[in-house]
C-alpha positions as CSV (number, residue, x, y, z in Angstrom):
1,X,-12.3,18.7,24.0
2,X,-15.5,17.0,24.6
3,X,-18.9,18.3,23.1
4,X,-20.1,19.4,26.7
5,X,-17.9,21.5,27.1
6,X,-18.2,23.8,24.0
7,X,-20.6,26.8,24.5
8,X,-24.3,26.2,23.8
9,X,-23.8,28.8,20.9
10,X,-21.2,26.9,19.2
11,X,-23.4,23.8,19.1
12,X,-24.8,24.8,15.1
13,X,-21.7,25.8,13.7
14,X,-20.2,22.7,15.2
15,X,-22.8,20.6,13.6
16,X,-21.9,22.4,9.9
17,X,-18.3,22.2,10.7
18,X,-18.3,18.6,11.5
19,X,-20.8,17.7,8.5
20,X,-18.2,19.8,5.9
21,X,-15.2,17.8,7.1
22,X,-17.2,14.8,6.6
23,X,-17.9,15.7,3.4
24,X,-14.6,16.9,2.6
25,X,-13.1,13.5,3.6
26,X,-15.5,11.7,1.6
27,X,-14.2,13.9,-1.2
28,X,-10.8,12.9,-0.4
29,X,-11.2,9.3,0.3
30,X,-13.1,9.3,-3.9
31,X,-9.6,11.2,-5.4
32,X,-7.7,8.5,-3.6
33,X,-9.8,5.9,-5.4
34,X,-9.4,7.6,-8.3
35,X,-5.7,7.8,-8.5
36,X,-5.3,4.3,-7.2
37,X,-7.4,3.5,-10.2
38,X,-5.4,5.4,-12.6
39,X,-2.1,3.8,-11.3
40,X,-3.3,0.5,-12.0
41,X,-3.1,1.6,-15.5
42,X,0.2,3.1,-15.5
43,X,2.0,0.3,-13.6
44,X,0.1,-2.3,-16.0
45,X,1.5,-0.2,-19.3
46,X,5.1,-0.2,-17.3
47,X,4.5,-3.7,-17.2
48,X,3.8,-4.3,-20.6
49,X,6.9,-2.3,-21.5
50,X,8.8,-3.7,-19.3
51,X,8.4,-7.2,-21.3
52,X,9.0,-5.4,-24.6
53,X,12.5,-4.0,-23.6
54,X,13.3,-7.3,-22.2
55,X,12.1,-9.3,-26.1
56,X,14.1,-6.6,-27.4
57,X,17.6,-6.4,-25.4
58,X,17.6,-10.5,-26.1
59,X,17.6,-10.4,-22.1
60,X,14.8,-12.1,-20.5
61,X,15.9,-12.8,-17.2
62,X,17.0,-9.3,-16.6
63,X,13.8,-8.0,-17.9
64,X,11.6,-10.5,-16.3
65,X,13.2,-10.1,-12.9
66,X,12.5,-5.8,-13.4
67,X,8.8,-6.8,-14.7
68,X,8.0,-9.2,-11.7
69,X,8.9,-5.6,-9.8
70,X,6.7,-3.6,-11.9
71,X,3.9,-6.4,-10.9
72,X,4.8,-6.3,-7.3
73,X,3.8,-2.7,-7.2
74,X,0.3,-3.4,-9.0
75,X,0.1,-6.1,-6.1
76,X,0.3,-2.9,-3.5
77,X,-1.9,-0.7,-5.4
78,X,-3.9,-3.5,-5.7
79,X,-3.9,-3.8,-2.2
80,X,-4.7,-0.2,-1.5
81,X,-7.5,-0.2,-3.5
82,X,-9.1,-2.8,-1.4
83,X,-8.5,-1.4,1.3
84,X,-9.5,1.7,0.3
85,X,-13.0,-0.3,-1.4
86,X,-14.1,-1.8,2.0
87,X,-13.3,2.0,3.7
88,X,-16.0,3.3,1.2
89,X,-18.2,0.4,2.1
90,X,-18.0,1.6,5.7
91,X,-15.5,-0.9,7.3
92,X,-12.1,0.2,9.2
93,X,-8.7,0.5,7.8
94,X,-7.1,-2.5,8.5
95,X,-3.5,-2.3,9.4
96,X,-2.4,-5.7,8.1
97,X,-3.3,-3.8,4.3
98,X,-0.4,-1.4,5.2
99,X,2.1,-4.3,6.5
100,X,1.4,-6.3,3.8
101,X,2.5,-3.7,1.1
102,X,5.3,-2.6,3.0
103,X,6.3,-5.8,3.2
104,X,6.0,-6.7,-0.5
105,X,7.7,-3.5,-1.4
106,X,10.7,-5.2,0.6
107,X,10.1,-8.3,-1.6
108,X,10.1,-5.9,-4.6
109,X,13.5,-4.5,-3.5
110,X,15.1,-7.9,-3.0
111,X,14.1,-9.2,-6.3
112,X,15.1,-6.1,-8.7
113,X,18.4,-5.8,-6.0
114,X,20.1,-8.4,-8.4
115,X,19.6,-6.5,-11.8
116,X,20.2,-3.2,-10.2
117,X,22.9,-1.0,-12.0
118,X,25.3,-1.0,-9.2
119,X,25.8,-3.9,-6.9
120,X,24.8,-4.1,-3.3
121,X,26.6,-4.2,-0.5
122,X,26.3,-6.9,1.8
123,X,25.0,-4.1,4.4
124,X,22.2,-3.1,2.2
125,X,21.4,-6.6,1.1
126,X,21.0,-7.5,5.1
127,X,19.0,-4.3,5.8
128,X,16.6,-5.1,3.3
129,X,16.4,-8.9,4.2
130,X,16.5,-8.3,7.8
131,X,13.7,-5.5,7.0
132,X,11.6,-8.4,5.6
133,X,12.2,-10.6,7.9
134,X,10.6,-7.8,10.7
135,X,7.7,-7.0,8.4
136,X,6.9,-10.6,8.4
137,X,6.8,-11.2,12.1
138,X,5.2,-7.8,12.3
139,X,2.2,-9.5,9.6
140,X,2.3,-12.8,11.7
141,X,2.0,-11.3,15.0
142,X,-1.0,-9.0,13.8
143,X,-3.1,-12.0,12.2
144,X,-2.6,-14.0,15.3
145,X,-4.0,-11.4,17.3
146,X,-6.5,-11.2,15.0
147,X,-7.5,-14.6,15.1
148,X,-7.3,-14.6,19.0
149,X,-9.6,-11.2,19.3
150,X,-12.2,-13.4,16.7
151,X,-12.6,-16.4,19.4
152,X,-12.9,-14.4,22.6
């Protein structure tokens, strides 16, 4: 509904009520960062324990391949934060921060796939490659109207 056509009376508490969900978001948007931050930690430890188990168990391939997934998800939250960094700072969300993690969580998948307890089928094997495969012409197609919206 636009502004006009609100009564004249509502006009003040209108004002409040769109300065309190301003604030509110703002609020929001800082807990985000916050627990962003505090996953950084948590997947870094993982990491880091990851590479133990693997020094232990004599098995380094196994436990490398599970570690590089416990990096790929710092690389998201990584991503996140960024994105969540330049929101602060005033900018938009930009949708290629969400196709990009989404798109290395289906990386992620593929690589840990192998050392997975139970073997994939060849169903979910193609689901998750042709999944990537979409994601990436999904990035590709975003960038390049990107890049066209810049010169015009």
């Amino acid at each position: 509904m636009p502004q006009d056509q609100l009564p004249r009376e509502f006009k003040p508490l209108n004002r409040v009520a769109i300065k309190a969900m301003l604030w509110l978001n703002g609020f929001a948007h800082i807990v985000i960062g916050l627990a962003l931050a505090a996953s950084v930690v948590m997947f870094t430890w993982l990491f880091f324990i990851d590479v133990q188990k693997a020094i232990e168990n004599h098995n380094l391939i196994h436990g490398f391949l599970h570690a590089l997934g416990t990096l790929m998800l710092l690389w998201s939250i990584s991503a996140l934060i960024s994105a969540e960094i330049r929101y602060l700072m005033g900018s938009k969300l930009l949708v290629e921060t969400f196709i990009e993690v989404v798109l290395v969580l289906f990386l992620r998948k593929l690589i840990v796939m192998p050392v997975q307890d139970a073997s994939p089928s060849y169903q979910e094997i193609s689901m998750w490659v042709g999944g990537a495969f979409v994601m990436g012409l999904i990035y590709v197609m975003v960038r390049w109207a990107d890049k066209i919206n810049e010169t015009s």
